[in-house]
C-alpha positions as CSV (number, residue, x, y, z in Angstrom):
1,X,-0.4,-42.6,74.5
2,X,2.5,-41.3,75.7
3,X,3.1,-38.2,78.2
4,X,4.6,-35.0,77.0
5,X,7.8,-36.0,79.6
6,X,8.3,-39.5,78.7
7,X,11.0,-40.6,76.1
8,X,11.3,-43.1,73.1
9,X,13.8,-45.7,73.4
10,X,16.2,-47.8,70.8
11,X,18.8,-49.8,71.2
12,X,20.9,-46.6,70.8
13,X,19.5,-43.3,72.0
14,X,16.9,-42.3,74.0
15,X,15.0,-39.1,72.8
16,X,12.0,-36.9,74.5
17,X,9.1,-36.9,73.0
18,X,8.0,-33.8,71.1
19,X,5.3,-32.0,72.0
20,X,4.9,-30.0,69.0
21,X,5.9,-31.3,65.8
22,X,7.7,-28.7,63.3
23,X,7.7,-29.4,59.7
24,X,10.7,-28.4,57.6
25,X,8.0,-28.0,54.6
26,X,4.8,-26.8,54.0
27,X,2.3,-29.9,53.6
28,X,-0.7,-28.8,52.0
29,X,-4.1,-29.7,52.7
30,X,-6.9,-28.3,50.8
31,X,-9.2,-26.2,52.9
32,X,-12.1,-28.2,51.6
33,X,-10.9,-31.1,52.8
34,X,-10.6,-29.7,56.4
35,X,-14.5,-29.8,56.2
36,X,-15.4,-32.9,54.5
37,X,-17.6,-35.0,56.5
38,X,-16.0,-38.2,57.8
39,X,-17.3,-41.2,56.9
40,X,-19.6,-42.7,59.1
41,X,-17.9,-45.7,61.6
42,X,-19.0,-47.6,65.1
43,X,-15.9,-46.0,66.1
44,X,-16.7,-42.7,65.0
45,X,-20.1,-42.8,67.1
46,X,-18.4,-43.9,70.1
47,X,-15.8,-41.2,69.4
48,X,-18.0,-38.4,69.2
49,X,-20.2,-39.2,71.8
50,X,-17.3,-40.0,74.0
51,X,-18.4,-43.1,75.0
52,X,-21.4,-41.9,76.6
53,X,-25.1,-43.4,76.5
54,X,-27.6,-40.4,74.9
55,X,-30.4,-42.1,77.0
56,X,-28.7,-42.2,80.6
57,X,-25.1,-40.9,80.2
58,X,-23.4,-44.0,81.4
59,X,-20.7,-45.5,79.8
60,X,-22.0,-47.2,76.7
61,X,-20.6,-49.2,74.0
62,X,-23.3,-50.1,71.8
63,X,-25.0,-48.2,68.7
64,X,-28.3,-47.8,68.9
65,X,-30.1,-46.6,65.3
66,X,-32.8,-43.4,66.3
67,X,-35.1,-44.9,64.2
68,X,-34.8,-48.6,63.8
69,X,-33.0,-49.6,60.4
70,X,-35.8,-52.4,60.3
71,X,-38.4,-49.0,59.9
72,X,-35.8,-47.4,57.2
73,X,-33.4,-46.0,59.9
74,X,-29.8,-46.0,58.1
75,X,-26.2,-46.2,59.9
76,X,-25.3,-42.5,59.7
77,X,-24.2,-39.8,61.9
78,X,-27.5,-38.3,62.2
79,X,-29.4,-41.5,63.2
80,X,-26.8,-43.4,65.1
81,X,-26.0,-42.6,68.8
82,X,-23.9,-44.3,71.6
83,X,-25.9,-46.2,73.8
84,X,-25.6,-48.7,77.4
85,X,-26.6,-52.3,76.9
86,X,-29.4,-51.1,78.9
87,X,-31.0,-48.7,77.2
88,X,-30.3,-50.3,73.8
89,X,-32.5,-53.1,75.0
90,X,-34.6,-51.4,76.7
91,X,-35.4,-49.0,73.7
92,X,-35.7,-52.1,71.2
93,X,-37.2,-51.5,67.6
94,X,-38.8,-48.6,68.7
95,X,-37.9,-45.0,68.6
96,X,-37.0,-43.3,71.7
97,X,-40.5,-41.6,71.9
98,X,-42.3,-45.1,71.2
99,X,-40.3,-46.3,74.7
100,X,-41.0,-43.2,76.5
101,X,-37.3,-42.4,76.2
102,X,-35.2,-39.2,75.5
103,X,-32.5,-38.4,73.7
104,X,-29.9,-36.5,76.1
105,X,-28.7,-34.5,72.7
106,X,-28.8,-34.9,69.3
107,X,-26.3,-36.8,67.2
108,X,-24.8,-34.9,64.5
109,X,-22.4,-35.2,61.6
110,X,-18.4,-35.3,62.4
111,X,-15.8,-33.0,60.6
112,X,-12.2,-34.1,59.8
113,X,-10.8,-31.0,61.2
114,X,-12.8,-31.4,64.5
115,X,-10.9,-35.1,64.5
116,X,-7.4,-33.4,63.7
117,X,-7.8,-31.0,66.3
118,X,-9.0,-33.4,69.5
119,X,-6.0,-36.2,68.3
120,X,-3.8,-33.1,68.8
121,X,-5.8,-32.0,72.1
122,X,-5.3,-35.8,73.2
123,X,-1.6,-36.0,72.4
124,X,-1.5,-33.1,75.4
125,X,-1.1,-30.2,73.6
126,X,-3.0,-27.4,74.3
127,X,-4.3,-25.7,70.8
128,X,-5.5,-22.2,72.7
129,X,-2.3,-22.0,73.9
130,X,-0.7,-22.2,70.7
131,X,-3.2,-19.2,69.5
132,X,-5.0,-21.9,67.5
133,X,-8.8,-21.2,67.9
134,X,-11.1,-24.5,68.8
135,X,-14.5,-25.3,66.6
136,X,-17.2,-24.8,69.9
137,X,-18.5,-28.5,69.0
138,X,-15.1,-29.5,70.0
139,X,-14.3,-27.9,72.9
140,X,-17.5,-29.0,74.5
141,X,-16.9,-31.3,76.7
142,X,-20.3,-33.1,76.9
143,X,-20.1,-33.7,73.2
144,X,-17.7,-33.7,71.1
């Protein structure tokens, strides 16, 4: 990603980079679809729990399914958390009571505005500043 001071290069000209983009138009997105779910993804998981076992709180790069999808458990946001290679396989087919283990919160469901808003907040600009307010879930830092 690059910094607010850095600059893009061609062949040509070499221009700062932005760090608020101004439209010359209106672009239009329905208010309904600000709060559509987002489709469930690995990525998403990872995303929203920022990398971050729910068991331990180390880095983690696995899913692990709340309850097992071999006991009904589906892949969606509300049964699908980031976990450490560890505490995946430590946890198993069981649920995290079964393995005398507990959840460090609860996974949830992600909005697309709440994506919109922390790929702004991670392109460096600050959205407060700008007198935009932040969803509370976002502006959480220990889960997004």
């Amino acid at each position: 990603m690059l910094a607010a001071d850095e600059t893009i290069r061609s062949n040509s000209v070499e221009l700062p980079v932005p760090r608020v983009v101004v439209f010359n138009e209106y672009v239009a997105i329905p208010h309904s679809r600000l709060y559509d779910r987002m489709p469930w993804s690995r990525r998403g998981v990872l995303e929203r729990d920022r990398r971050r076992c729910a068991y331990c709180r180390r880095t983690g790069d696995t899913i692990d399914h709340v309850l097992p999808v071999s006991r009904g458990g589906d892949s969606n946001w509300l049964n699908t958390v980031t976990a450490c290679v560890t505490c995946n396989g430590k946890k198993g087919n069981r649920t995290p009571k079964e393995a005398g283990m507990e959840l460090r919160f609860e996974p949830r469901v992600v909005w697309r505005r709440e994506v919109m808003m922390l790929a702004v907040e991670a392109a460096g600009v600050d959205l407060e500043e700008l007198g935009i307010s932040v969803p509370r879930a976002v502006s959480q830092s220990g889960y997004a």
